[in-house]
C-alpha positions as semicolon CSV with decimal commas, in nm:
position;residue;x (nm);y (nm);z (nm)
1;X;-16,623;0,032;11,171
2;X;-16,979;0,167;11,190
3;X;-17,276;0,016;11,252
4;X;-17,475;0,063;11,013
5;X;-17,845;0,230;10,959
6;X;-17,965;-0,089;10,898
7;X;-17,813;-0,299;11,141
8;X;-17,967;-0,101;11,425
9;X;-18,270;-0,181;11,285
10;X;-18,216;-0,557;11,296
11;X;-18,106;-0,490;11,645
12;X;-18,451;-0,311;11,737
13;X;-18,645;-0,571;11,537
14;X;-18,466;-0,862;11,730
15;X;-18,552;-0,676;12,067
16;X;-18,925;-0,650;11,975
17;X;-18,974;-1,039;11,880
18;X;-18,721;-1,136;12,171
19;X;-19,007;-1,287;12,357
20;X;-19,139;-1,501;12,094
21;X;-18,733;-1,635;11,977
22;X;-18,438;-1,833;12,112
23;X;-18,388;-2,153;12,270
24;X;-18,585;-1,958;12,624
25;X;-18,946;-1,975;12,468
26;X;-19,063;-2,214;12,701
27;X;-18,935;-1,982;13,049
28;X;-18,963;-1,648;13,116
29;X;-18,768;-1,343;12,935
30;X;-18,521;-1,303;13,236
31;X;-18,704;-1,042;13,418
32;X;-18,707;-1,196;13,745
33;X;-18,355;-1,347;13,669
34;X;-18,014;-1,300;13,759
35;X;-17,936;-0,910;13,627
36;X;-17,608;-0,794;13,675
37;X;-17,427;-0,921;13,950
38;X;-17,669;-1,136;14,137
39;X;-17,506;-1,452;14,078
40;X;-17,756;-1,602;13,892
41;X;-18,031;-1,634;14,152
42;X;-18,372;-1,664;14,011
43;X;-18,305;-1,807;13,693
44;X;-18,520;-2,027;13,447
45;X;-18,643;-2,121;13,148
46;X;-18,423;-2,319;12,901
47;X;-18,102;-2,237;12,772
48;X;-18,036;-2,353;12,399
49;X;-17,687;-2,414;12,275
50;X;-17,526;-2,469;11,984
51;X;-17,157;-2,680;12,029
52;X;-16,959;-2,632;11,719
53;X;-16,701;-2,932;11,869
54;X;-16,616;-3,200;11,663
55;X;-16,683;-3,549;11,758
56;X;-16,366;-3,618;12,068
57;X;-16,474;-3,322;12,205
58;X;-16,850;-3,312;12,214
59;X;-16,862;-3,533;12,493
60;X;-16,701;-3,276;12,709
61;X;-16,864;-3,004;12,658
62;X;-17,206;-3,176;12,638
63;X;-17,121;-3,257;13,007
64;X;-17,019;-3,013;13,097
65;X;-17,299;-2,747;12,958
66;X;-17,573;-2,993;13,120
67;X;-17,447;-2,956;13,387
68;X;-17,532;-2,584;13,467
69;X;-17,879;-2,711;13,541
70;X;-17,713;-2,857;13,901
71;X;-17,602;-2,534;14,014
72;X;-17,946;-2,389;13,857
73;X;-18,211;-2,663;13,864
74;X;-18,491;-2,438;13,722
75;X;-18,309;-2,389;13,399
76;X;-18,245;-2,696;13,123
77;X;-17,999;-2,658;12,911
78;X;-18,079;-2,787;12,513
79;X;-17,756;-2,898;12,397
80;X;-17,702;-2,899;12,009
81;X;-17,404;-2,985;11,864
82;X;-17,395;-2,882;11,516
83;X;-17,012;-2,935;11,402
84;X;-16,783;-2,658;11,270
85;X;-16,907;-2,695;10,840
86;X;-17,134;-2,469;10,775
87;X;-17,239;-2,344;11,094
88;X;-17,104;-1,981;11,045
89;X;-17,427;-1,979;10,744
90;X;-17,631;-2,199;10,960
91;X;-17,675;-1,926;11,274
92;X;-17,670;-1,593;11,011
93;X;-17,979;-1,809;10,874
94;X;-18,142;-1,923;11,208
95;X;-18,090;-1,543;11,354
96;X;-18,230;-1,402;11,016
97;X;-18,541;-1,616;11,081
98;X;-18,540;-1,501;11,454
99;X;-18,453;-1,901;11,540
100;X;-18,109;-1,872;11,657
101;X;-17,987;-2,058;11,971
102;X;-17,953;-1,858;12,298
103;X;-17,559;-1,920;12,274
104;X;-17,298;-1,978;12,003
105;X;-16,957;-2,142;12,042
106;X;-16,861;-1,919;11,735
107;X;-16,511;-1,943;11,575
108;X;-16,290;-1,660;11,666
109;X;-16,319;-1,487;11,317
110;X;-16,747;-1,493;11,314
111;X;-16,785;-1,290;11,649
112;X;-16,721;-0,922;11,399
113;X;-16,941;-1,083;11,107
114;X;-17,245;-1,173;11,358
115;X;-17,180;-0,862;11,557
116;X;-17,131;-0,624;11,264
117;X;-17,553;-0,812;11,174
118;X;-17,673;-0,696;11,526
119;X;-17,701;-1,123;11,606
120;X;-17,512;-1,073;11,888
121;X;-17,613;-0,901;12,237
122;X;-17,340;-0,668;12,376
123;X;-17,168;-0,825;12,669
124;X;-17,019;-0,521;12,856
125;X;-17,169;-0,513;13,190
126;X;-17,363;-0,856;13,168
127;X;-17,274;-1,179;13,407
128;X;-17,099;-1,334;13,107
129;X;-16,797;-1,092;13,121
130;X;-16,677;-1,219;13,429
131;X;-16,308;-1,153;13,567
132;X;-16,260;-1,005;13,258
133;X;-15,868;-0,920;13,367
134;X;-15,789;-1,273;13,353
135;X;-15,848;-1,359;13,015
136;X;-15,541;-1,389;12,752
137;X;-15,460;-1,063;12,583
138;X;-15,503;-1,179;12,214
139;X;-15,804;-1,394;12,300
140;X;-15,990;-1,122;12,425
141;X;-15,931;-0,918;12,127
142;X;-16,124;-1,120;11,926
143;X;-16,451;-1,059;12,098
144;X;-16,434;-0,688;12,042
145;X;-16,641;-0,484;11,767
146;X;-16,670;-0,105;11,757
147;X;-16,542;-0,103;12,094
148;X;-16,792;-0,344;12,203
149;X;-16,777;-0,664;12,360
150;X;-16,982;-0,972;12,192
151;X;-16,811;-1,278;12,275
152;X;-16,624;-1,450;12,575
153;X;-16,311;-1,641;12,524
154;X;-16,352;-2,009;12,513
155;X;-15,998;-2,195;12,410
156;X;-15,746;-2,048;12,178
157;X;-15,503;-2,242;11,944
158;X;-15,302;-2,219;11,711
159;X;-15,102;-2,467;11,406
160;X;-14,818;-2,612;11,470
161;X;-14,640;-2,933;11,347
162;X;-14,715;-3,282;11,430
163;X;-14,475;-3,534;11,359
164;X;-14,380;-3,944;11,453
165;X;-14,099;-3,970;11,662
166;X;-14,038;-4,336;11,530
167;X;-14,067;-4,256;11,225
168;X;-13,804;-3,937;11,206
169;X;-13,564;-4,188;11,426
170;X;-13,589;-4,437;11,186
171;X;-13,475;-4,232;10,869
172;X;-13,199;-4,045;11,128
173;X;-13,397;-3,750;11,079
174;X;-13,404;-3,402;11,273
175;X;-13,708;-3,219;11,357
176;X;-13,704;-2,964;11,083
177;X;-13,715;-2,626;11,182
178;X;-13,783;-2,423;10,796
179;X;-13,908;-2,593;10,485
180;X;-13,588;-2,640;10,296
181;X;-13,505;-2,903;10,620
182;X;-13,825;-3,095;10,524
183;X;-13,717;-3,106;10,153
184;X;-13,338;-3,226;10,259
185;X;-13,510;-3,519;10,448
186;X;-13,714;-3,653;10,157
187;X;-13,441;-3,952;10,016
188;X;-13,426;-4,057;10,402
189;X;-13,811;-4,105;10,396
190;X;-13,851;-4,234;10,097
191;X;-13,602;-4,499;10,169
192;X;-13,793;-4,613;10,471
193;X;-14,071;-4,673;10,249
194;X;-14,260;-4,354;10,292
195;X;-14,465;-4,172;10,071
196;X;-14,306;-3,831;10,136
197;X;-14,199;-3,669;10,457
198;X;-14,492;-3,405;10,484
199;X;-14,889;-3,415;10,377
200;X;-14,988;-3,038;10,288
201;X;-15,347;-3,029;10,305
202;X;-15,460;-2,879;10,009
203;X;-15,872;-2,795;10,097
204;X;-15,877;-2,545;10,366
205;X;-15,698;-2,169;10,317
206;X;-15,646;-2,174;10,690
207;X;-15,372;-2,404;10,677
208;X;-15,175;-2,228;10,378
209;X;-15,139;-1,909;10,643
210;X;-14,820;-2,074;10,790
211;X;-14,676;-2,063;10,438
212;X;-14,833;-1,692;10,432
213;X;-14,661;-1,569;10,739
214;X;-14,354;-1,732;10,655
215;X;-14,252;-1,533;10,377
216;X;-14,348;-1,230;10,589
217;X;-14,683;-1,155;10,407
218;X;-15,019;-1,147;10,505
219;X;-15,414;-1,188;10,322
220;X;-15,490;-0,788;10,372
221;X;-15,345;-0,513;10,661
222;X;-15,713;-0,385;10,794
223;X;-15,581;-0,102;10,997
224;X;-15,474;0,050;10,571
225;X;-15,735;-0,109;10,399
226;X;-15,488;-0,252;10,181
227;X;-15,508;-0,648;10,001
228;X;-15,140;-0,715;10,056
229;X;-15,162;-1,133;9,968
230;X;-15,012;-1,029;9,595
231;X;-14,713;-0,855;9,706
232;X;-14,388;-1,042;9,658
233;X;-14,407;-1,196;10,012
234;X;-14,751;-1,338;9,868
235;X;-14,643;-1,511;9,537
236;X;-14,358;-1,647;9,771
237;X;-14,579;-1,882;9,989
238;X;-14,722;-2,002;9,665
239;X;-14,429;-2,081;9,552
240;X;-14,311;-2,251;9,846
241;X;-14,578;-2,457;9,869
242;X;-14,569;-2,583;9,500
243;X;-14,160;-2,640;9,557
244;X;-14,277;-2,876;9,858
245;X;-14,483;-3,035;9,587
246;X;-14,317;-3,083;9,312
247;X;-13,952;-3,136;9,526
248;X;-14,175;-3,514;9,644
249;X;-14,143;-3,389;9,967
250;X;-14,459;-3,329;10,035
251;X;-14,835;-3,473;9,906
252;X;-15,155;-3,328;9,888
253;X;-15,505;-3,331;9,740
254;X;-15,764;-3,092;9,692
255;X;-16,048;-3,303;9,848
256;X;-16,140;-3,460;10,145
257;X;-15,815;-3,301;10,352
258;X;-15,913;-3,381;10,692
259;X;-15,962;-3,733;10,629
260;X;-15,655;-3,770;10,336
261;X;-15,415;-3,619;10,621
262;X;-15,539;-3,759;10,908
263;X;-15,519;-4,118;10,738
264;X;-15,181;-4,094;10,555
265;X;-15,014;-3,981;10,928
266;X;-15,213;-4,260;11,087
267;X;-15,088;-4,551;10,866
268;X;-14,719;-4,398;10,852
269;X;-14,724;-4,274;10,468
270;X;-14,598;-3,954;10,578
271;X;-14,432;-3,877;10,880
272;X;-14,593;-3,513;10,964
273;X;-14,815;-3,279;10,895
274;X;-14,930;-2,924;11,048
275;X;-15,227;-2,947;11,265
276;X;-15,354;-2,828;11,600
277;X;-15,484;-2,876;11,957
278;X;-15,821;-3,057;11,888
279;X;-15,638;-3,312;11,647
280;X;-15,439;-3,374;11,946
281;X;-15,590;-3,690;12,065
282;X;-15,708;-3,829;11,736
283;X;-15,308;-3,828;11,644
284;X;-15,230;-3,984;11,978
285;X;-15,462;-4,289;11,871
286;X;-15,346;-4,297;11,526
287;X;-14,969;-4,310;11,621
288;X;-14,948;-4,421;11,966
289;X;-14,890;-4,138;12,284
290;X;-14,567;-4,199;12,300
291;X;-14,486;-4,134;11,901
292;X;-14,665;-3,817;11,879
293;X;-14,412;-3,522;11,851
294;X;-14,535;-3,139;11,794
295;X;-14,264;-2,846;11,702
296;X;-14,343;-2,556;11,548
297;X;-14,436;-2,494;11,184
298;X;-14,123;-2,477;10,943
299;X;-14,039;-2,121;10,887
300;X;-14,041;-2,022;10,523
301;X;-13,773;-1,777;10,376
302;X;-13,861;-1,479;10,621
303;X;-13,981;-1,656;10,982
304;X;-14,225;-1,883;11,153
305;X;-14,533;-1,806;11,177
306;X;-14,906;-1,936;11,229
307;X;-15,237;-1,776;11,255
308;X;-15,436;-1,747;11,615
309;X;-15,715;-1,919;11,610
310;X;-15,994;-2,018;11,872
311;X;-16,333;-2,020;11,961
312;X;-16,532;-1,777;12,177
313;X;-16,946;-1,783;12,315
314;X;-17,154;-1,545;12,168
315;X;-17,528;-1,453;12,329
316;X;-17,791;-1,434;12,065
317;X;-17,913;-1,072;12,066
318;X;-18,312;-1,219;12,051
319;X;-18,272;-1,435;12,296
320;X;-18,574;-1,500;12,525
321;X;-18,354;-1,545;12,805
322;X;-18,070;-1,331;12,817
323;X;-17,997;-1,371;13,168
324;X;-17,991;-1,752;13,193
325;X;-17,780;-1,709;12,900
326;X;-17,538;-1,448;13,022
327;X;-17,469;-1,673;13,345
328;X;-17,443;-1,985;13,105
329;X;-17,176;-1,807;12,920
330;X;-16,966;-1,698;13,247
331;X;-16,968;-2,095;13,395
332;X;-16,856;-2,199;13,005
333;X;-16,571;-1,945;13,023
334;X;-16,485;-1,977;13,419
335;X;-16,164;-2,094;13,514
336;X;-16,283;-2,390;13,650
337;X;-16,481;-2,491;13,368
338;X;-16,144;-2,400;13,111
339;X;-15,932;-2,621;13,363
340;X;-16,175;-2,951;13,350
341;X;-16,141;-2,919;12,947
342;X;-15,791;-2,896;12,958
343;X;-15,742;-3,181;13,171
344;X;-15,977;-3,395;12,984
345;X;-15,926;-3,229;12,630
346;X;-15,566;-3,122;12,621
347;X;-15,728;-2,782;12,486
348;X;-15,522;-2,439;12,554
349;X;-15,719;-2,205;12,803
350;X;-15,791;-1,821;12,764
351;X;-15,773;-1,717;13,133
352;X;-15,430;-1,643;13,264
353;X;-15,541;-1,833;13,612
354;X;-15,584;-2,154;13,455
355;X;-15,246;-2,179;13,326
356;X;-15,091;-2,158;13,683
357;X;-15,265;-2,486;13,779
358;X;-15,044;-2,794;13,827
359;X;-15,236;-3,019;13,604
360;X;-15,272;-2,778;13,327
361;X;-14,907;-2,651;13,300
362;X;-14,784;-3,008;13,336
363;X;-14,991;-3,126;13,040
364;X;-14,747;-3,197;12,756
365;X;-14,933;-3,013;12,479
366;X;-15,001;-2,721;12,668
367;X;-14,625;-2,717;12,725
368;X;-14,587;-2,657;12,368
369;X;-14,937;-2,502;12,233
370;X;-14,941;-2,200;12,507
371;X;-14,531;-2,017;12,403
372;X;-14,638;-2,070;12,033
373;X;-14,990;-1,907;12,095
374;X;-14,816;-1,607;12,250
375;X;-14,637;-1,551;11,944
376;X;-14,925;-1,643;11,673
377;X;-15,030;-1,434;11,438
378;X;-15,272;-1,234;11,463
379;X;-15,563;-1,243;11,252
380;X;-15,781;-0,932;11,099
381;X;-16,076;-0,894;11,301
382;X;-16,331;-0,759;11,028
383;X;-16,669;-0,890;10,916
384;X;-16,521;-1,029;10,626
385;X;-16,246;-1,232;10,796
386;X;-16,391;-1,535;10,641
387;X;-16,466;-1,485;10,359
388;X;-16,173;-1,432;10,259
389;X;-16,098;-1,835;10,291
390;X;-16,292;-1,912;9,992
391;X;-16,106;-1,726;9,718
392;X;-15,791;-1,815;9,872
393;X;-15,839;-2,201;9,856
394;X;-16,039;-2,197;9,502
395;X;-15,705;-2,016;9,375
396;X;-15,481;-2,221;9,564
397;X;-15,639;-2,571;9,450
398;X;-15,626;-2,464;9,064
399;X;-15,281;-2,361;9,111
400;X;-15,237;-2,709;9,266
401;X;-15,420;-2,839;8,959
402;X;-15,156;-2,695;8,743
403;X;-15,380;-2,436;8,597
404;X;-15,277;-2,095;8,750
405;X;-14,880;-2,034;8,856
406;X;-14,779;-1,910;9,203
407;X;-14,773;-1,523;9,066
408;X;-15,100;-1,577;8,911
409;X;-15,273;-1,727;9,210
410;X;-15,136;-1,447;9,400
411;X;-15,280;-1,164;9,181
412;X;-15,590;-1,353;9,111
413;X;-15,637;-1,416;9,549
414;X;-15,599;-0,999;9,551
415;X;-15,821;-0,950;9,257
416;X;-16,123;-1,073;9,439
417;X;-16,021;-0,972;9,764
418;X;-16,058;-0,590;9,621
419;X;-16,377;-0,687;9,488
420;X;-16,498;-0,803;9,806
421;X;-16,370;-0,579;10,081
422;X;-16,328;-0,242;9,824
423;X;-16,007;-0,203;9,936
424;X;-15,694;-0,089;9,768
């Protein structure tokens, strides 16, 4: 895609009113700082950054990030943690008021929007691309725009399903491995006093992509420029999903998912659900370590399948500090830094290094989380990635209202996904 007239612009404006912007107002602009390859001597100034961890995390990387200023004492760094909601609209608005942090732990499907704006300074040949060979194949590809990198690798993830051991013992159940499996096992469940087997969560469009990819389909393919969510493979997830539904082997409401899910697995109404690495140790303390099991998502009627996911650090392209920033970036996104998360965090590392370490390819989840992440699904890398989660999930939660069937939530998700992108 081109940049367009108008984002250069933004680009030149941000450059002009970099020394009056970002979280480095109170240092200098960098000129006397690291530069390419000096390691970071010289540097200064404050470093502002916004942590879009939830709560188990934040301590970690709030830590960790504070303490760059040991290995550079003349720089502090401002640690904000701002949470995931929201914060995709909450830097476009900061960066359109030339108030945008110095970094951004932006999730893996911003880095084209922001980039695509001119809010993000180009990486190629900066401090923050460091070892760049030893970063994951499909993590890196999410950092590239025009053939341009904005964004370093952070963790990558991807869904998978969690479910209690005792509980699946207790009804003399299998781990299911497709969706039909998980509607066999409802009687046993039920029996044992359960709710239902499974908790869909109805309120985010990122977790109906299993059901997606499952039936073979996909929202759009961006190398065609074709919507391809209301094709037959498309009104099959929807299907699927209301069969799990109406079948009682699943439950599911339209608000409040997080917390609805979380809850029913904690107190043993249901007895799994589809989640991923950073719900890792809030299931553990739910269920108990030792109950926690995580398999793959159930295939639908084609094959498995879940979306890649992650989060990457983007450099604000007015920053007032670019190099403090730059070298910030690289010690985030080191190897040593990705191993100390995953030992503490459980988290799935981008470099390639970190997985050879004893303590990180010994760790249970990683076990698990870093085959399935080879084989994830890849997600379109366009400016609009998304926004294509809103129409998706108002659709989906009226068909789970009963007002809209599976083939009209299908044509009405490609309807304003043509209106959106222009696409075919």
């Amino acid at each position: 895609m081109r940049r367009s007239i108008g984002t250069t612009a933004v680009i030149a404006a941000l450059a002009l009113a970099a020394t009056a912007c970002g979280g480095g107002d109170d240092g200098d602009n960098g000129s006397n700082g690291s530069g390419s390859g000096s390691g970071g001597e010289g540097l200064s100034g404050t470093v502002t950054f916004w942590d879009t961890s939830n709560e188990t995390e934040a301590e970690v990387f709030r830590a960790v990030a504070e303490e760059f200023s040991e290995l550079h004492p003349d720089v502090t760094v401002d640690y904000v943690n701002i949470g995931w909601d929201g914060a995709q609209d909450r830097f476009k608005n900061a960066a359109g008021a030339n108030e945008a942090p110095d970094v951004m732990r932006t999730e893996v499907a911003w880095v084209s929007d922001f980039a695509n704006l001119g809010y993000l300074a180009p990486l190629d040949d900066t401090p923050a691309v460091e070892d760049q060979g030893d970063f994951l194949e499909q993590a890196w590809a999410s950092t590239q725009f025009n053939d341009t990198t904005y964004a370093v690798p952070q963790v990558i993830d991807t869904l998978a399903l969690f479910y209690n051991k005792e509980l699946l013992d207790a009804a003399g159940v299998e781990v299911p491995e497709n969706l039909e499996d998980i509607k066999a096992s409802t009687e046993a469940f039920t029996e044992q006093g359960l709710e239902a087997p499974f908790y869909l969560r109805g309120d985010d469009a990122y977790w109906f992509l299993p059901y997606i990819y499952g039936e073979g389909g996909d929202l759009v393919d961006a190398d065609t420029e074709t919507v391809t969510i209301d094709e037959a493979s498309g009104v099959a997830a929807f299907e699927a999903v209301q069969d799990l539904l109406d079948s009682g082997a699943a439950i599911t409401d339209t608000t409040d998912g997080w917390q609805n899910m979380m809850g029913a697995f904690g107190e043993g109404s249901v007895a799994m659900m589809i989640n991923g690495p950073w719900a890792i140790n809030d299931a553990r303390d739910a269920i108990g370590e030792e109950n926690l099991g995580v398999a793959p998502v159930p295939a639908g009627g084609s094959s498995q399948g879940a979306p890649q996911g992650g989060w990457n650090y983007g450099v604000y392209a007015g920053s007032a500090n670019l190099d403090a920033s730059y070298e910030f970036v690289a010690y985030m996104a080191s190897a040593e830094t990705q191993q100390r998360i995953t030992e503490e965090l459980s988290l799935l590392p981008t470099r390639s290094s970190v997985y050879d370490v004893d303590s990180v390819a010994n760790n249970e989840m990683v076990e698990f989380f870093a085959p399935a992440v080879e084989v994830a699904h890849e997600r379109a890398w366009i400016p609009e990635a998304n926004s294509l989660f809103d129409p998706l999930r108002e659709e989906v939660e009226a068909m789970l209202l009963g007002r809209a069937t599976a083939e009209e939530t299908a044509n009405a998700v490609g309807d304003r996904y043509r209106d959106l992108l222009d696409w075919q």
